[in-house]
C-alpha positions, 0 to 999 in steps of 0.5 A: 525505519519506521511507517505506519501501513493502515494504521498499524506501526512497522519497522522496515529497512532503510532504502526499500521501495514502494514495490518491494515493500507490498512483494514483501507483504506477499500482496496480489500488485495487480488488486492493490492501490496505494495510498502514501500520506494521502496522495495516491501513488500509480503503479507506474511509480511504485518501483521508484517511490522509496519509502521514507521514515514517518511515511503513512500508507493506506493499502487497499485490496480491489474487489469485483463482482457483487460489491454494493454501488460505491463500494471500490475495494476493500481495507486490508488486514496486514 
């Protein structure tokens, strides 16, 4: 099926979850937050929220340390 992940169009098997996907994609869990067609997502639902064909995901790196005021993470390049 396919998804989009910010912006960018991928092919990913049929029945795989939120959780999974971002293990795939070798991602620190712990420094992430997600985004799936415009709601956020909570860690918490991550391990039980199956991706779906059509579904856009904006995955976002949290930063610490030296960021300017408002800015809360980073876009990243996948």
């Amino acid at each position: 099926m396919k998804i989009q992940i910010n912006g960018e169009q991928r092919e990913i098997s049929d029945g795989i979850t939120l959780e999974a996907l971002l293990q795939r994609l070798e991602l620190p869990l712990d420094r992430v937050a997600v985004e799936r067609n415009r709601q956020i997502v909570p860690r918490r639902k991550w391990a039980e929220t199956l991706l779906e064909d059509g579904d856009c995901l904006e995955v976002v790196q949290l930063v610490g340390g030296g960021a300017p005021p408002g800015c809360l993470g980073e876009r990243l390049l996948l």
